[in-house]
C-alpha positions in Angstrom: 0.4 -16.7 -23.2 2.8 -19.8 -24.1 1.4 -23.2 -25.3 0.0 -26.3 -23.8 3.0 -27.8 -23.2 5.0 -24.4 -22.7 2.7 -23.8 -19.8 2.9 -27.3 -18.5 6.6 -27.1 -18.7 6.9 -23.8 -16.7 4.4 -25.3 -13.9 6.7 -28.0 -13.3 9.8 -25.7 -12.7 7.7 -23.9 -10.2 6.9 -26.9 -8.4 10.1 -27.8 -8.4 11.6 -24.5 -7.3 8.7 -24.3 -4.8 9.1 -27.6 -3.2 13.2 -27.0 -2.9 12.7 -23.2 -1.5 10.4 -25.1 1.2 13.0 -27.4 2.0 16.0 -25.2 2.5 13.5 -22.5 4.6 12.7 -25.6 7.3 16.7 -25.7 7.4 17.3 -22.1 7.6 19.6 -21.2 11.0 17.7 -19.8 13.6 18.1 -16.2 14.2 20.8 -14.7 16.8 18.6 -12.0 17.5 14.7 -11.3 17.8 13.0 -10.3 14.4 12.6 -6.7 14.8 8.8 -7.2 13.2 7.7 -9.9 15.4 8.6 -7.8 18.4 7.8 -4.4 20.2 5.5 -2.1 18.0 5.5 -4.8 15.6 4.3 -7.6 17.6 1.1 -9.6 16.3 -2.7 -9.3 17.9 -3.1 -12.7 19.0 -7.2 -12.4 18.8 -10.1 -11.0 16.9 -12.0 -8.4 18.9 -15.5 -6.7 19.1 -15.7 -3.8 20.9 -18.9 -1.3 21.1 -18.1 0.9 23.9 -15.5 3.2 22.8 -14.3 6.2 24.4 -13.9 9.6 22.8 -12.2 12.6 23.6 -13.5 15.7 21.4 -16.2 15.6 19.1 -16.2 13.8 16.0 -17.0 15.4 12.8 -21.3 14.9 12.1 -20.4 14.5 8.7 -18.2 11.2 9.1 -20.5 8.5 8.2 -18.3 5.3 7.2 -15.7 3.1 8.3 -12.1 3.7 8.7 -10.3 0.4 7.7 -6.6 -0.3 7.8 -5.0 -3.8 6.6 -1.6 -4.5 8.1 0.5 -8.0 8.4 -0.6 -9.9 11.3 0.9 -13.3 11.7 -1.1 -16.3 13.1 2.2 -18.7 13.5 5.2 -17.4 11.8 8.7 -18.4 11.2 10.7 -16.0 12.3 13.9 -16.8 10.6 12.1 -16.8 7.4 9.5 -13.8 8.5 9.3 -10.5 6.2 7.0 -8.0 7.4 5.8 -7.8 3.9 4.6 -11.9 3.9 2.6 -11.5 7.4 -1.2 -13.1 7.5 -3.5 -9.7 6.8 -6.1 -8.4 9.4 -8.1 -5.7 9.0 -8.8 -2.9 11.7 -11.8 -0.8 11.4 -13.8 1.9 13.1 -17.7 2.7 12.6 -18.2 6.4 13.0 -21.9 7.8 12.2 -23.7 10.8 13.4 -20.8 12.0 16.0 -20.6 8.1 17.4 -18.2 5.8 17.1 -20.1 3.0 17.4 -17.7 -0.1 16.9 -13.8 -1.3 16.6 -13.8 -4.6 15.0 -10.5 -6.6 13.5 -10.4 -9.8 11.8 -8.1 -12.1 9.9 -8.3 -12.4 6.3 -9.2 -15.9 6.2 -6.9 -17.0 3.4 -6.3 -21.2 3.7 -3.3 -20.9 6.1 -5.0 -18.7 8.5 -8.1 -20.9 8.4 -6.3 -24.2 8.8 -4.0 -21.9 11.7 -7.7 -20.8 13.8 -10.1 -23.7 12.9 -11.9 -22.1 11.0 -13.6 -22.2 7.4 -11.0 -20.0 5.0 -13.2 -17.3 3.2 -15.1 -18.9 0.0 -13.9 -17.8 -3.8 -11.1 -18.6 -6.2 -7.6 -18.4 -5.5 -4.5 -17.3 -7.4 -1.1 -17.9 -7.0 -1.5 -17.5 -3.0 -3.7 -16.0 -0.8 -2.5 -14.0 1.6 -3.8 -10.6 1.9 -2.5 -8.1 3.5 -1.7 -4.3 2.4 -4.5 -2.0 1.3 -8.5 -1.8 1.4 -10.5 0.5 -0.8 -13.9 1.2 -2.4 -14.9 -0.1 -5.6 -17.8 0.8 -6.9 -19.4 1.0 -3.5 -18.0 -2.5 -2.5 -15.2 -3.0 0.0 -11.9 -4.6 -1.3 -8.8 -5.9 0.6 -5.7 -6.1 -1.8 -2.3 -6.9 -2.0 -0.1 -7.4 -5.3 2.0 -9.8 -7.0 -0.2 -12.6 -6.8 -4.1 -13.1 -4.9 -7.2 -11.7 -6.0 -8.7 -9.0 -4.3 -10.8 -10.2 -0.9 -14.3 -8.7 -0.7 -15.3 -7.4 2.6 -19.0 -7.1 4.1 -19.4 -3.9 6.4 -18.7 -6.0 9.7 -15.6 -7.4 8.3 -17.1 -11.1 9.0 -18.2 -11.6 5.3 -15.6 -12.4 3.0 -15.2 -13.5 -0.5 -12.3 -14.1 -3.1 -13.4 -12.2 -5.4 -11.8 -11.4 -8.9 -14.1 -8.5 -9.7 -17.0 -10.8 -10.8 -14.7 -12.8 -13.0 -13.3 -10.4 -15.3 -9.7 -10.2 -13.5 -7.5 -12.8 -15.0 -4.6 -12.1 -13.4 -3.1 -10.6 -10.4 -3.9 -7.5 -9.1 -1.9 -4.2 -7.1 -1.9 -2.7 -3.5 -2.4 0.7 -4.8 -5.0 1.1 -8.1 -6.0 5.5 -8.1 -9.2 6.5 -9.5 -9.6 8.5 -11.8 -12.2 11.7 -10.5 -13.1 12.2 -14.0 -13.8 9.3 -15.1 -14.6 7.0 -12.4 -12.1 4.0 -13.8 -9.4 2.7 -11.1 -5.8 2.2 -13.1 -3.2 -0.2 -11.8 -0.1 -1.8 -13.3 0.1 -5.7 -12.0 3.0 -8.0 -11.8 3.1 -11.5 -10.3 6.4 -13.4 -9.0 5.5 -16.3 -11.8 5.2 -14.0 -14.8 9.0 -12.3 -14.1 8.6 -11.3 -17.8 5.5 -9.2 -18.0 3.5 -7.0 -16.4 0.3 -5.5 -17.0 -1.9 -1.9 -17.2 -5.3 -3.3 -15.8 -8.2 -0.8 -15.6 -11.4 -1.1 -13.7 -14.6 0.7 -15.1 -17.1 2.7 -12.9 -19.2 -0.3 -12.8 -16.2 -2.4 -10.9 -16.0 -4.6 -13.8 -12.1 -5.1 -15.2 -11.8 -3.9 -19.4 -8.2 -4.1 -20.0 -5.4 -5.9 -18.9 -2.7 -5.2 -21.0 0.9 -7.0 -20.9 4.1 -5.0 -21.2 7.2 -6.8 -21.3 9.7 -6.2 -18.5 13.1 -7.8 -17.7 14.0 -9.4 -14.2 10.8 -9.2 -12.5 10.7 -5.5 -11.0 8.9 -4.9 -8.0 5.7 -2.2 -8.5 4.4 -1.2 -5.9 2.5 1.8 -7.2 1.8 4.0 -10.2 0.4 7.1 -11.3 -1.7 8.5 -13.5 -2.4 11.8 -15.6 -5.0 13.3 -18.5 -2.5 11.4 -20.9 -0.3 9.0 -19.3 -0.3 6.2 -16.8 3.4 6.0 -15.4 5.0 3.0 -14.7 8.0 2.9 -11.9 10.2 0.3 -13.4 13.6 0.5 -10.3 15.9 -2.4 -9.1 14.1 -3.9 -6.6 13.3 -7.5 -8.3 12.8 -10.9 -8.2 15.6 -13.0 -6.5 15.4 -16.7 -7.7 18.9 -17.1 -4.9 16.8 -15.0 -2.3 13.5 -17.8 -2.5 15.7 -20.9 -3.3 17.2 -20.1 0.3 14.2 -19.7 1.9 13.5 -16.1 2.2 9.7 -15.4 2.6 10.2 -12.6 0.5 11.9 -13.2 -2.7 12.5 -9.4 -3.4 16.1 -7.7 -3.9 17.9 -4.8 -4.6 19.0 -5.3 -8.1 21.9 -2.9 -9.4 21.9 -4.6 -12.7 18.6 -3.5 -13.1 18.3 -0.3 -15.1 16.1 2.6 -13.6 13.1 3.7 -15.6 10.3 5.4 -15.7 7.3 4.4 -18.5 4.8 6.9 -20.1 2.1 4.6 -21.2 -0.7 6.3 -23.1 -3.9 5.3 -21.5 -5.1 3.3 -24.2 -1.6 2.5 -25.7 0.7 -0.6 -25.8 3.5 -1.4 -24.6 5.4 -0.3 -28.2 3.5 3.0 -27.3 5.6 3.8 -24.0 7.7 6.0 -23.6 10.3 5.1 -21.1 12.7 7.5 -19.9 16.3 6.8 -17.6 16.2 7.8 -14.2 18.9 7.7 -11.4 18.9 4.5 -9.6 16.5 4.2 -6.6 13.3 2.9 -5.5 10.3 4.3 -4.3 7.1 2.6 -2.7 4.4 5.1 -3.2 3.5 8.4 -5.5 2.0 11.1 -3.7 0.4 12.8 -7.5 1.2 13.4 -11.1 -0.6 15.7 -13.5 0.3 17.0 -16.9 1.8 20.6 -17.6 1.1 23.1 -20.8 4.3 22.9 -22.0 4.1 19.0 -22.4 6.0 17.4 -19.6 4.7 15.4 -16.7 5.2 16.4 -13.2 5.5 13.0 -10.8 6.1 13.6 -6.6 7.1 10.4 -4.8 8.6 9.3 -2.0 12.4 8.0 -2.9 15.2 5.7 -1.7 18.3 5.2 -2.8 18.3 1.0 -2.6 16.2 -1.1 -0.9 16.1 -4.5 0.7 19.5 -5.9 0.6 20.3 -9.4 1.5 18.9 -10.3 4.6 16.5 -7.4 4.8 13.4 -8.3 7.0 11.0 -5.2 5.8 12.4 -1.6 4.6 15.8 -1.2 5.3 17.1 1.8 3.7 16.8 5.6 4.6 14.6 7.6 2.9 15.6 10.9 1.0 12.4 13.0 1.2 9.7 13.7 -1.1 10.9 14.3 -4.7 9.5 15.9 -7.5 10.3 14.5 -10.6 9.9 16.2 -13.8 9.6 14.3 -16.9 10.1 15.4 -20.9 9.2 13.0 -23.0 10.1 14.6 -26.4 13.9 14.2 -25.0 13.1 11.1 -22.5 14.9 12.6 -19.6 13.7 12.8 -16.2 15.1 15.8 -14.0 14.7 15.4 -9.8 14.1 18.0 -7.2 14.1 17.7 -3.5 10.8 19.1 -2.5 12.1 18.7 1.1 14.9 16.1 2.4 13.1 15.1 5.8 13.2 11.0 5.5 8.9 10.3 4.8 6.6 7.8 3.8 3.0 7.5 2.7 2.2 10.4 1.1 -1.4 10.9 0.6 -2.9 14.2 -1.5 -7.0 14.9 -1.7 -7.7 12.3 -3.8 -10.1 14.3 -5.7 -7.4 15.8 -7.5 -5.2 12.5 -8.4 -4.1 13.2 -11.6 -4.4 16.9 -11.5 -2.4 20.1 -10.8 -2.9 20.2 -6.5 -1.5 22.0 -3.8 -1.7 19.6 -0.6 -0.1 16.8 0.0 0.2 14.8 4.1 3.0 12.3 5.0 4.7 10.1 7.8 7.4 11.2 9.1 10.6 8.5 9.2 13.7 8.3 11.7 16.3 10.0 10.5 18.7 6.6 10.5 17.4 3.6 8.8 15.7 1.8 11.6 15.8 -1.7 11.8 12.2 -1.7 12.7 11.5 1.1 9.7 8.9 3.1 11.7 9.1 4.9 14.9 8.9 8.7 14.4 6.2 10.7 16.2 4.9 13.4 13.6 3.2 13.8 10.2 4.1 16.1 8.0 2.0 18.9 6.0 3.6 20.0 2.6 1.9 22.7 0.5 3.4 22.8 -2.8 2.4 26.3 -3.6 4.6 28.1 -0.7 6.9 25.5 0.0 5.7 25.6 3.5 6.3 22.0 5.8 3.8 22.1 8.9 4.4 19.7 11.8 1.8 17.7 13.7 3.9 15.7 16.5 1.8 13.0 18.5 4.5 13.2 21.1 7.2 11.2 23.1 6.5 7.0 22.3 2.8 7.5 20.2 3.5 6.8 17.0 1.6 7.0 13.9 0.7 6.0 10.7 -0.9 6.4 7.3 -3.3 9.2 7.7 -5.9 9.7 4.7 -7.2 12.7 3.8 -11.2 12.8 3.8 -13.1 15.9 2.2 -15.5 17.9 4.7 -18.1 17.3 1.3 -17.8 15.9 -2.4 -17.4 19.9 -3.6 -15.6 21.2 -0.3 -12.0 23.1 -2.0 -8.8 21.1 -1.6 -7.6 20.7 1.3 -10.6 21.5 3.1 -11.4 18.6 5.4 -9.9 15.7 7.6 -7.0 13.6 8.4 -7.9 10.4 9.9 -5.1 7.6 11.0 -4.1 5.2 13.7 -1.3 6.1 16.6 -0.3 3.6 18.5 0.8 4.7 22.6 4.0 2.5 23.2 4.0 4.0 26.8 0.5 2.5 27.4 0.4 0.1 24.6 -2.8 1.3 23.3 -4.2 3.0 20.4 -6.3 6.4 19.0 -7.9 6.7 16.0 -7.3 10.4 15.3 -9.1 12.7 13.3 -7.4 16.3 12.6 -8.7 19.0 11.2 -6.3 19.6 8.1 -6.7 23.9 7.4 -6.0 23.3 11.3 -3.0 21.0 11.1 -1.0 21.9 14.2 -3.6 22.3 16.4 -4.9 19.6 18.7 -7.1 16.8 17.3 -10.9 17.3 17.2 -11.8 14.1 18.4 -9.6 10.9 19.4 -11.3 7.3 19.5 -9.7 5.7 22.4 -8.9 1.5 22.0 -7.7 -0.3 25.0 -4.7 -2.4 23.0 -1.7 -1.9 20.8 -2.7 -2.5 17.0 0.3 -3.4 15.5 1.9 -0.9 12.5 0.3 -1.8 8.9 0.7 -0.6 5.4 -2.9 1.3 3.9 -6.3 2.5 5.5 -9.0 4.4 3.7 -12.1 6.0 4.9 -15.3 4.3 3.1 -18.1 6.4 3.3 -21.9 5.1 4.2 -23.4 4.3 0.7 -27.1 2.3 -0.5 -25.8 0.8 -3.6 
């Protein structure tokens, strides 16, 4: 933390720089062509719905009793020569399923002050930080509902109809900005993240959440160029930290881009062993070959002392002009890590272009055997999505399964949720939005996963197109 007039100094710069990127981003030309997530699949939901009669083919599971919720970019009045998906106003989607029912679809807006001031409405109550646009992931702490997005708001507190919401930096004990993607730890209940904020280019930080929701460390490590983190991992000993060249473009938001992320080949690949409860002098970072990957699927320790990480991997991403992801992806990787020689070895666990991998959470951190992703086009797509299968990897046999939805339905993030708390891995459901470009409507899905390729065992049926978003999780029914 600099001085009193250090910090003073630096606020001023970042009016200044803020006030100028606003200026040149009114002036930017207008686009020759139609933003490619403004339009088709991508287009926004231009209202807030409550629906209680839902259709359902199959029979859902008796032992669902939650909510599925996905966040996604939705937004109320964008520009679209300035428009990244990754910038979009957040809505949340979410399905009530209880004793076989599904008793309600409901979405909303995260009210942040721009979407408020957009609808007429009052913005959701709570301290603000940085911004406060919301938009990419929702997840249970400690039996409370949080939406989340990184590099600058605090979290966004949800009440089980979605209409109650509340800025909410854990109770106070957040300082700082938080992450799309913290993992909890099954042994010990904490939730790990690693934090960065556009503002702070210099530093980013290992915050850890305690069983109790309540935030115990924060601890800076000191980072050059601002990198983009969009996830982590973590094992027994280690939390890892995906330092790549995607980072902070002063020329990208100075012209007026929305999204002031770029591919940085003067950045050098890394990857940082952080001992749980070490500092930064304490990590062990390790060179890796240039690329960039959005999201882990698992890591876990070995006997003979290395760490074993599996992402999802890209060779660059988000060149200059790039309006959302706009490289092709190279498969799920393994990578294997030494740290007595600091060398990081890759293997292609299988080259079909994926996203979103998601294992039984149960077993994050751990040796595990299943892991479930989204299938990507086999060309970069200007639109990033629009495959029609998700993929089944066990990483015991080697064996790929395919689930394919079919000619124009398209899915997305599934997540995995256990049949019970002790059920063995693997053993349970797969539960995900698929959107029907032929009809423009959309299923909630539930698969059985032993039962992968077969047909689904119940589909929620919802009369409209919900756009493509980034996270959903299943929260479970719970008297806190």
């Amino acid at each position: 933390m600099g001085s009193p007039i250090e910090t003073l100094i630096r606020d001023a710069i970042t009016r200044g720089v803020e006030a100028l990127a606003t200026f040149n981003r009114k002036r930017m030309p207008a686009p020759t062509h139609a933003n490619p997530f403004l339009t088709g699949i991508h287009a926004p939901m231009t209202e807030e719905r409550t629906l209680t009669e839902l259709v359902v083919t199959g029979t859902i599971p008796a032992g669902l009793d939650g909510r599925y919720l996905r966040i996604g970019p939705n937004p109320v009045a964008p520009d679209p020569a300035a428009y990244h998906w990754f910038i979009g106003d957040g809505m949340v989607h979410g399905v009530a399923l209880t004793d076989g029912r599904a008793l309600w679809y409901r979405n909303r807006w995260i009210r942040s002050n721009a979407v408020a001031s957009a609808r007429g409405v009052v913005p959701a109550p709570g301290p603000r930080h940085v911004f406060d646009t919301v938009n990419t992931n929702v997840v249970d702490i400690d039996g409370r509902t949080f939406a989340l997005v990184e590099a600058g708001s605090y979290p966004v507190e949800l009440g089980e109809t979605l209409d109650d919401q509340r800025y909410n930096p854990f109770d106070g004990t957040l300082q700082g900005s938080f992450s799309a993607h913290p993992h909890r730890d099954p042994k010990t209940g904490e939730q790990h993240a690693i934090c960065y904020e556009g503002r702070e280019p210099g530093t980013i930080r290992h915050v850890v959440i305690d069983a109790t929701g309540q935030v115990i460390r924060e601890e800076p490590v000191a980072v050059k160029h601002g990198p983009m983190i969009h996830d982590c991992a973590i094992t027994d000993r280690f939390v890892i930290i995906l330092d790549l060249p995607v980072t902070f473009s002063m020329k990208a938001l100075i012209s007026g881009h929305g999204f002031p992320y770029r591919w940085n080949p003067g950045h050098a690949a890394r990857v940082g062993l952080m001992p749980r409860h070490g500092r930064q002098e304490d990590i062990i970072w390790c060179p890796v070959t240039p690329g960039y990957a959005f999201h882990v699927a698992n890591a876990h320790d070995t006997e003979d002392g290395q760490v074993i990480l599996d992402l999802c991997v890209y060779d660059t991403m988000f060149g200059d002009d790039a309006q959302g992801p706009d490289a092709r992806s190279r498969g799920l990787e393994r990578w294997t890590i030494a740290p007595a020689s600091r060398t990081v070895t890759i293997r292609t666990l299988d080259a079909a272009p994926q996203e979103f991998p998601r294992p039984d959470e149960r077993f994050f951190g751990q040796p595990y055997r299943h892991v479930w992703s989204l299938a990507l086009p086999a060309d970069p797509a200007s639109r990033f999505l629009g495959a029609t299968a998700l993929y089944a990897h066990d990483l015991t046999t080697g064996e790929r399964q395919i689930h394919d939805f079919g000619t124009n339905r398209h899915p997305g993030e599934f997540v995995f949720v256990p049949e019970t708390a002790d059920s063995p891995e693997g053993h349970g459901w797969l539960i995900g939005f698929v959107i029907d470009m032929a009809t423009e409507t959309t299923d909630l899905v539930i698969l059985d996963a032993r039962r992968f390729q077969e047909p689904p065992v119940a589909t929620i049926h919802l009369p409209h197109r919900i756009p493509p978003g980034f996270h959903g999780n299943w929260i479970r029914n719970e008297t806190r």
